[in-house]
Backbone as JSON Lines, residues from 0, in Angstrom:
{"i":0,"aa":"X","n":[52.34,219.51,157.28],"ca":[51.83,220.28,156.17],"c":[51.07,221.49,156.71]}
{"i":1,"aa":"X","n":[51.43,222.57,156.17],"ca":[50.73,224.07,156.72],"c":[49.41,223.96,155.67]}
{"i":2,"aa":"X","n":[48.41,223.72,156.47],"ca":[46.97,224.02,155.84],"c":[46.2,225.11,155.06]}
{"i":3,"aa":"X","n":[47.27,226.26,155.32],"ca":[47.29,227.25,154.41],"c":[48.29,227.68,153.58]}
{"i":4,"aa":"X","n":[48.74,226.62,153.02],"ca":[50.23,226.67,151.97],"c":[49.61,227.04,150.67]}
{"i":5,"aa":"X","n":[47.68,226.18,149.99],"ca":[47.63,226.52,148.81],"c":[46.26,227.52,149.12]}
{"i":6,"aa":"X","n":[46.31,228.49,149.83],"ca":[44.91,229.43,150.36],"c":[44.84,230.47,149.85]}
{"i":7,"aa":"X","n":[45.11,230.74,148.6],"ca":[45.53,232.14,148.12],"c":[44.79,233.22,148.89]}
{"i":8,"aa":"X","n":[45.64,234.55,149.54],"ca":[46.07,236.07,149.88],"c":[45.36,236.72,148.89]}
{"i":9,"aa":"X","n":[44.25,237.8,149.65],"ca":[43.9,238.65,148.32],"c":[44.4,239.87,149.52]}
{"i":10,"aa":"X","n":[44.28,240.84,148.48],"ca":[44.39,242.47,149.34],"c":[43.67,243.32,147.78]}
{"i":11,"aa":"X","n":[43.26,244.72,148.14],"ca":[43.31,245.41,147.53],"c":[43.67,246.49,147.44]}
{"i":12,"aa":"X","n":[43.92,247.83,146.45],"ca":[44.54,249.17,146.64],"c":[43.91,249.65,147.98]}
{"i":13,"aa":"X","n":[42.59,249.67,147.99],"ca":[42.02,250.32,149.14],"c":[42.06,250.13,150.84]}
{"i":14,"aa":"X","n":[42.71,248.28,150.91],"ca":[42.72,248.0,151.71],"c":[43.9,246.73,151.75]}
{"i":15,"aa":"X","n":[44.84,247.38,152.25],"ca":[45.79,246.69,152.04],"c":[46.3,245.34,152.86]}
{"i":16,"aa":"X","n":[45.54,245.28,153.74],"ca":[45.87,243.9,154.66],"c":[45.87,242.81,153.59]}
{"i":17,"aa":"X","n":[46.39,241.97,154.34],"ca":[45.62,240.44,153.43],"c":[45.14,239.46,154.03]}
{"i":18,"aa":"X","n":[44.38,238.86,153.34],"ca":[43.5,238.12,153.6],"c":[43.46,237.02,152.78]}
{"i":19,"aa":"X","n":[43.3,235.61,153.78],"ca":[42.85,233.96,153.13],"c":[42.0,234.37,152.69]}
{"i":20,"aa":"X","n":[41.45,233.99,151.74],"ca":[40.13,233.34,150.59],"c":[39.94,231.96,151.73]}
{"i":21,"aa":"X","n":[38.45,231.97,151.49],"ca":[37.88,231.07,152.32],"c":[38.36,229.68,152.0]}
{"i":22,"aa":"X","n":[38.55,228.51,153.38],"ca":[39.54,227.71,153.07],"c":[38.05,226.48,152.46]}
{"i":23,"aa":"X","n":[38.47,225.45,151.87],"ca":[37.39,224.59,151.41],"c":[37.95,223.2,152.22]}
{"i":24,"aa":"X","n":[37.44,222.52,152.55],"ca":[37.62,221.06,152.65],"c":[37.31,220.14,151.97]}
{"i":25,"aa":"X","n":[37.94,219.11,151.67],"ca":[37.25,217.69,151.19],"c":[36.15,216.85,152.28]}
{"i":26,"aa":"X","n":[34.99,216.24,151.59],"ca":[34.54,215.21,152.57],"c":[35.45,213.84,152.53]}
{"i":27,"aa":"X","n":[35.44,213.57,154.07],"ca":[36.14,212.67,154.2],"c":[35.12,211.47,154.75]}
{"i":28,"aa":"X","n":[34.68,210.89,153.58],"ca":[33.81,209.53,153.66],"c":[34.43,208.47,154.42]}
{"i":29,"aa":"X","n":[33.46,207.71,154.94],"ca":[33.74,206.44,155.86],"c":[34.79,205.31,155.46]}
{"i":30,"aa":"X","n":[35.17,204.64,155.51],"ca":[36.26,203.52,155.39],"c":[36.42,202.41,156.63]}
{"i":31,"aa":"X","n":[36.62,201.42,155.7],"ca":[36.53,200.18,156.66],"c":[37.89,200.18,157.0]}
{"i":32,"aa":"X","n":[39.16,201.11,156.55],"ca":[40.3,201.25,157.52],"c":[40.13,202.31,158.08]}
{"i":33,"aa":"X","n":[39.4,202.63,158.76],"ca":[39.27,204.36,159.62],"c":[39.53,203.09,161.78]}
{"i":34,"aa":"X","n":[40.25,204.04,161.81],"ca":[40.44,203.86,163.51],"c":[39.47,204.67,164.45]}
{"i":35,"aa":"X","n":[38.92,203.69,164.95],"ca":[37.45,204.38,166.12],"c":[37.98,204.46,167.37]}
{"i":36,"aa":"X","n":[38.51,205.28,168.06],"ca":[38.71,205.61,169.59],"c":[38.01,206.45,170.45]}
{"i":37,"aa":"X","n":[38.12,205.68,172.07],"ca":[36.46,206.21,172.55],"c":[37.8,207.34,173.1]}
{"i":38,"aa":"X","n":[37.44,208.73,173.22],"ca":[38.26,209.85,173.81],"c":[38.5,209.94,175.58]}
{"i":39,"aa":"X","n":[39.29,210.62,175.81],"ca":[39.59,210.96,177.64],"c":[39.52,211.96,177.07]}
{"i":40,"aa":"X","n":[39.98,212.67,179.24],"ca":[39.55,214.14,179.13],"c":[41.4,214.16,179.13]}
{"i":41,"aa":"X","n":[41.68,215.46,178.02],"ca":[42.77,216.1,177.82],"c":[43.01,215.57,176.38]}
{"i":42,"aa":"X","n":[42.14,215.11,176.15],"ca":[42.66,214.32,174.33],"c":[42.88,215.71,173.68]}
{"i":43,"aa":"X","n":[42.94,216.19,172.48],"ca":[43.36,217.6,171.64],"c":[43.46,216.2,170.34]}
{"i":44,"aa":"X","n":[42.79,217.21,169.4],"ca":[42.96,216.68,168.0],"c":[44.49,216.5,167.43]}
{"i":45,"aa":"X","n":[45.04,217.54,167.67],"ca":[46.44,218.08,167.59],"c":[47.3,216.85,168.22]}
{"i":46,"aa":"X","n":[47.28,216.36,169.68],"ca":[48.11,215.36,169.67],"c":[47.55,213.85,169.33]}
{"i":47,"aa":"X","n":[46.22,213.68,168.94],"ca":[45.99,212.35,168.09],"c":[46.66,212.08,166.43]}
{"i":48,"aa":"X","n":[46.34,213.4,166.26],"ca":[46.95,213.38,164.68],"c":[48.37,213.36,164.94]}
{"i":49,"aa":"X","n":[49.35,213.42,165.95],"ca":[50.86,213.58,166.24],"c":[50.88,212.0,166.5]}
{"i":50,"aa":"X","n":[49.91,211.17,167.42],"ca":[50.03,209.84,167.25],"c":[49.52,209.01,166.09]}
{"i":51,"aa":"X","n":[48.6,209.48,165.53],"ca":[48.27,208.8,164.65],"c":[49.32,208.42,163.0]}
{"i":52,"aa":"X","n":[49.39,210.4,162.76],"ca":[49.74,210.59,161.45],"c":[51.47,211.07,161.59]}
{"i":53,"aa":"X","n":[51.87,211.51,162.35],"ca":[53.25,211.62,162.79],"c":[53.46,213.34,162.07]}
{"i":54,"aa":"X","n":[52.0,213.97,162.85],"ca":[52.12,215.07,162.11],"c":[50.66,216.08,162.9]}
{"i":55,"aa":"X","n":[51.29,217.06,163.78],"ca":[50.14,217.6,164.66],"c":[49.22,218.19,163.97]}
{"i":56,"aa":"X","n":[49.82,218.7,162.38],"ca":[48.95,220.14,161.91],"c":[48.22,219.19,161.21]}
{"i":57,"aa":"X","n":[48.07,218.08,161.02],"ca":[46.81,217.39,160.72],"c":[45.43,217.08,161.12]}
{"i":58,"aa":"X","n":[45.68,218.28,162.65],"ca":[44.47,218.01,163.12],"c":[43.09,217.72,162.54]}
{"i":59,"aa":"X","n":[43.24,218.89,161.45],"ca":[41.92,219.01,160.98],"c":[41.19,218.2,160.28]}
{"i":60,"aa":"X","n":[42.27,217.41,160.18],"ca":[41.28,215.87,159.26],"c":[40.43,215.04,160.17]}
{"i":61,"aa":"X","n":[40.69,215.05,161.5],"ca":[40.75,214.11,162.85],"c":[38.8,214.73,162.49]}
{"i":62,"aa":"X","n":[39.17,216.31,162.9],"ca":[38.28,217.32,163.22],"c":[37.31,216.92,162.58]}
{"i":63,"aa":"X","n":[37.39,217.46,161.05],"ca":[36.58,216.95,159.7],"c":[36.06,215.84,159.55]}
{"i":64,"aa":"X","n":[36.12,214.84,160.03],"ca":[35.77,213.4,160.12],"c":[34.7,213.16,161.19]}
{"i":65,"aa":"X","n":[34.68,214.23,162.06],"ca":[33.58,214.01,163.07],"c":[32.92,215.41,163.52]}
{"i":66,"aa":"X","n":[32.1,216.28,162.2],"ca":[31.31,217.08,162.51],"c":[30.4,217.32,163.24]}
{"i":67,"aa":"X","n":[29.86,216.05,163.73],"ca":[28.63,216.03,164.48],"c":[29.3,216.03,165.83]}
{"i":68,"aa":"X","n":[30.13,215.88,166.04],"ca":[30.71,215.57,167.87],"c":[31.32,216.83,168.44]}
{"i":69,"aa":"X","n":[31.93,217.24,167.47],"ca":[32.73,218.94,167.75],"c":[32.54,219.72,167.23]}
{"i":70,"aa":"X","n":[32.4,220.84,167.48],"ca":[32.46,222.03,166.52],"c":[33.64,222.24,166.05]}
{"i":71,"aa":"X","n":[33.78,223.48,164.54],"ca":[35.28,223.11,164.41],"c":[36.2,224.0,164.52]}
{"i":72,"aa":"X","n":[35.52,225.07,165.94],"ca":[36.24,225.63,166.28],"c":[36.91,225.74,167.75]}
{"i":73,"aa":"X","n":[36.8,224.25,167.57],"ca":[38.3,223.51,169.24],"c":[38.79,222.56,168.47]}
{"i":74,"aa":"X","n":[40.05,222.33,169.38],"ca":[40.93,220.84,168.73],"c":[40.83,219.97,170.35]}
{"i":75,"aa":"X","n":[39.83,220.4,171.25],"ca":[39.3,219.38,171.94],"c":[38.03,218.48,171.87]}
{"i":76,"aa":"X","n":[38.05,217.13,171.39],"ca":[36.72,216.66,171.13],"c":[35.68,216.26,173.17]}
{"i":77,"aa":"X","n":[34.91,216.28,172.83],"ca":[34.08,215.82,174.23],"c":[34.93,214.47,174.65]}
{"i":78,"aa":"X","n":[35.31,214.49,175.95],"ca":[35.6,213.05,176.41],"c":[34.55,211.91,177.01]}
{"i":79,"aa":"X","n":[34.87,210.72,176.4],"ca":[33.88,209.66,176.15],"c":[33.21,209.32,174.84]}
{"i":80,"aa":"X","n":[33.42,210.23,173.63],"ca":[32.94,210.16,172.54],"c":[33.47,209.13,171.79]}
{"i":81,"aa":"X","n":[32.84,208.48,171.27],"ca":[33.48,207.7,169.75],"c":[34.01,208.53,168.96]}
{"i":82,"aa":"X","n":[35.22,208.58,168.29],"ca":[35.68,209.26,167.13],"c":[36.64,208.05,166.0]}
{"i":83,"aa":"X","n":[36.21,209.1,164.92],"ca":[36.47,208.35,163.78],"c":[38.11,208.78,163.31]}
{"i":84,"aa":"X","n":[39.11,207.96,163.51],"ca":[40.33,208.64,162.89],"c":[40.35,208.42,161.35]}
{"i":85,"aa":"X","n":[40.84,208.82,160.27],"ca":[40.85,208.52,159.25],"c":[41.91,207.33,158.95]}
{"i":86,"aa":"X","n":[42.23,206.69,158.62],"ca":[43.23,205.7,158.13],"c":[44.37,206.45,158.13]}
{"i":87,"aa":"X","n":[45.54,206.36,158.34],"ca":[47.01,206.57,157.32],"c":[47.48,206.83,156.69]}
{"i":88,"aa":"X","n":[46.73,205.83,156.04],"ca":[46.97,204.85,154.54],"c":[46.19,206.61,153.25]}
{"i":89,"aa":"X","n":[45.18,206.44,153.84],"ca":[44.12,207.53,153.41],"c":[44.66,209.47,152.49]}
{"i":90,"aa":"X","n":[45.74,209.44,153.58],"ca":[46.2,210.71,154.26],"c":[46.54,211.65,153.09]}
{"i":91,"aa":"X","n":[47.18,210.71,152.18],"ca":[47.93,211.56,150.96],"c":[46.96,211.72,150.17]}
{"i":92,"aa":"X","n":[45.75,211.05,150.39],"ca":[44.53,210.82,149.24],"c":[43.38,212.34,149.86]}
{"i":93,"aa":"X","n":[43.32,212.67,151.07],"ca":[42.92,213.66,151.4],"c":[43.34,214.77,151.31]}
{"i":94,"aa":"X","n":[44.96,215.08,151.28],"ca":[45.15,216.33,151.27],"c":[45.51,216.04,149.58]}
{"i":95,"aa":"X","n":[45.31,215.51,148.83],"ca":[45.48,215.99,147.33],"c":[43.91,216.29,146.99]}
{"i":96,"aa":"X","n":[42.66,216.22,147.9],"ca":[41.57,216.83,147.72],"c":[41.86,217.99,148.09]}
{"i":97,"aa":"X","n":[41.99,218.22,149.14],"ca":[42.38,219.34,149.55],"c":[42.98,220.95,148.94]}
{"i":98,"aa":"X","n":[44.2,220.1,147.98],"ca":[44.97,221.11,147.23],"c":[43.98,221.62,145.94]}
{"i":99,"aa":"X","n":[43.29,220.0,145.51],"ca":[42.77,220.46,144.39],"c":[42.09,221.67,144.94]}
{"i":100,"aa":"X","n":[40.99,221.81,145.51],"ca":[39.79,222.29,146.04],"c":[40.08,223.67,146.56]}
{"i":101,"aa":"X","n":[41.66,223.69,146.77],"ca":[41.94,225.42,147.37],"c":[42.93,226.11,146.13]}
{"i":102,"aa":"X","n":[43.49,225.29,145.23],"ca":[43.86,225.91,144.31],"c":[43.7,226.69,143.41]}
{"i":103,"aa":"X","n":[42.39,226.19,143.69],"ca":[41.25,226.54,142.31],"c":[40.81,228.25,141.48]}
{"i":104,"aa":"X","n":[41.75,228.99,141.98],"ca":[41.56,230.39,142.31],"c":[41.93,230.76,141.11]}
């Protein structure tokens, strides 16, 4: 799923580039099916979410789920960290927050 599929493009007469509208996220609250893995060095959000969710551009849920450990501008978390994967199961229930929350325009 391209994370900027529902991000609406503004431009104007004066300035014609375009531009995302700021993207929003859902919180992604705790769950007693969330997968906890302690990280190595070379982990990337990008290929956990390719093992996890069978889908790399999901990183950002991996990401989103553990604000306090990474900033969220790497898709490398610290190695040795606890991280929280989101469930699976979860997945379709997050990005229909998601859509709601960027549609909204």
């Amino acid at each position: 799923m391209n994370r900027y599929n529902f991000i609406p493009i503004i431009s104007t007469k004066n300035d014609l580039k375009k531009r995302y509208i700021v993207t929003k996220y859902p919180e992604i609250v705790r769950d007693s099916l969330d997968i906890y893995v302690y990280t190595t060095k070379g982990d990337r959000y990008d290929l956990l979410a390719q093992t996890y969710y069978n889908d790399s551009s999901l990183w950002w849920i991996i990401a989103r789920a553990n604000p306090n450990l990474t900033p969220f501008d790497t898709i490398y978390p610290n190695p040795g960290d606890q991280i929280r994967i989101p469930s699976p199961s979860r997945i379709s229930s997050i990005l229909s927050s998601y859509e709601i929350l960027n549609k909204s325009f």
